[in-house]
N, C-alpha and C positions, 0 to 999 in steps of 0.2 A: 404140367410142365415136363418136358422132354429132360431125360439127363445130358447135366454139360460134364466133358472132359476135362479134368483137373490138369494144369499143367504139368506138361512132364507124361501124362496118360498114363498112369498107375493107378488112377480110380474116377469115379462119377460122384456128381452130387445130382439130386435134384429135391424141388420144393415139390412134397406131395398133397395132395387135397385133403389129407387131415392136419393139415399146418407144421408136419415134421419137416425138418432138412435131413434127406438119407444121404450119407456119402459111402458109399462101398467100394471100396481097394481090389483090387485084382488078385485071382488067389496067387500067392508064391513069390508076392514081391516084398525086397527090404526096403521099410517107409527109412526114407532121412529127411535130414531138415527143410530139403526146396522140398520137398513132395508135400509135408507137412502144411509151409508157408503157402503154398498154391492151392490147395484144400482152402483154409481158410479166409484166403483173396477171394476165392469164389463163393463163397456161405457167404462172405460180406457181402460181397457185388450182388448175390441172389436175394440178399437180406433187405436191400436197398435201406439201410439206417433202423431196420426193428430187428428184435432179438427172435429164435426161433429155439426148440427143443431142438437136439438131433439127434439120430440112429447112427452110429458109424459100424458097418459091417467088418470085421475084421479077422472074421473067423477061418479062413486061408490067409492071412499074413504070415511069411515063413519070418520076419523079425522088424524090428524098431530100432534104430541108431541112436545114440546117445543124443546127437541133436535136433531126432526126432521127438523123443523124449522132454527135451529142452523146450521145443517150439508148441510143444501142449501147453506153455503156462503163460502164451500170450494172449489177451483177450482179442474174443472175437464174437459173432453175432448168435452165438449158440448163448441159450438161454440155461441150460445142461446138457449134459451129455450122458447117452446112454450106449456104451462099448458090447458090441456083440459078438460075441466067438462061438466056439465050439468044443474045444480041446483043454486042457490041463496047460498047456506049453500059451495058450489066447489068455488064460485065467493069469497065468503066471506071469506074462506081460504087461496084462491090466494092472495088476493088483500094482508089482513096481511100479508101475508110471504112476499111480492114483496117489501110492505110500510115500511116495520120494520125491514129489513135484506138488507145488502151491498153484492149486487149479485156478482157474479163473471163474468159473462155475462148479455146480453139483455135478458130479460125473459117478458113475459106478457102471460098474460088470456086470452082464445077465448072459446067461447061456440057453433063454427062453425066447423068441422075437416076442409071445403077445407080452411078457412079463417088463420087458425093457419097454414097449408101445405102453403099457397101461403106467406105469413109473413117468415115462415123459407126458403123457396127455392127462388134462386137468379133472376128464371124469373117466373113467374106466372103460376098456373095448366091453364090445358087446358079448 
C-alpha cells in the first residue's frame, strides 16, 4: 500500500506487508489536536473495522500540544502503539504523554526501530 497523507499533510500513514500501521510526521512540525484526530480517521479508514500494531515515527517532532496530548487517549484501530524517536527532548515527550494520559492501548518508547518492530509483531524480526 502507497502512503496516504494525513489531513492537514503533516504526516503519512500507511499499512505495511508485515501487518504494521507506520504513521510518520514530518520532521519540525507541532502535532495539535486536528493533526492528531486526522491521523487516527485515517488508521481507522485503513483499518476497515480490525485492529492493527502501529510504528508512529516521531523522531523530528519539534513538539505536541496539550490537545494533541489529549487526543492520544481516544480509541482507535491501533492495537498498540509503539513511539519512535531519537533524542532526549522524543523521550521526554513520550514518556509525559504515556505517564499522564489513560491510553487506550499498550503504547511505549523505543529509540531502536528493530526493538519497537519486534515489541509490536507477535514473533520476533529475523
Amino acid at each position: 500500500m502507497e502512503p496516504i497523507t494525513v489531513d492537514g499533510g503533516k504526516g503519512t500513514i500507511e499499512l505495511s506487508v508485515d501487518g504494521i500501521i507506520h504513521l510518520k510526521w514530518k520532521p519540525g512540525i507541532v502535532l495539535d489536536g486536528d493533526d492528531v484526530h486526522g491521523a487516527m480517521a485515517t488508521l481507522n479508514e485503513i483499518a476497515g473495522g480490525s485492529e492493527y500494531p502501529m510504528l508512529v515515527d516521531m523522531g523530528t517532532t519539534k513538539a505536541v500540544t496539550r490537545q494533541a496530548k489529549s487526543a492520544f487517549q481516544i480509541p482507535c484501530a491501533a492495537s498498540r502503539i509503539a513511539l519512535l524517536g531519537s533524542s532526549p527532548v522524543d523521550r521526554v515527550i513520550a514518556n509525559f504523554t504515556i505517564a499522564r494520559q489513560t491510553l487506550p492501548c499498550p503504547t511505549r518508547f523505543f529509540t531502536s526501530r528493530d526493538e519497537a518492530l519486534n515489541w509490536l509483531l507477535p514473533t520476533p524480526l529475523p
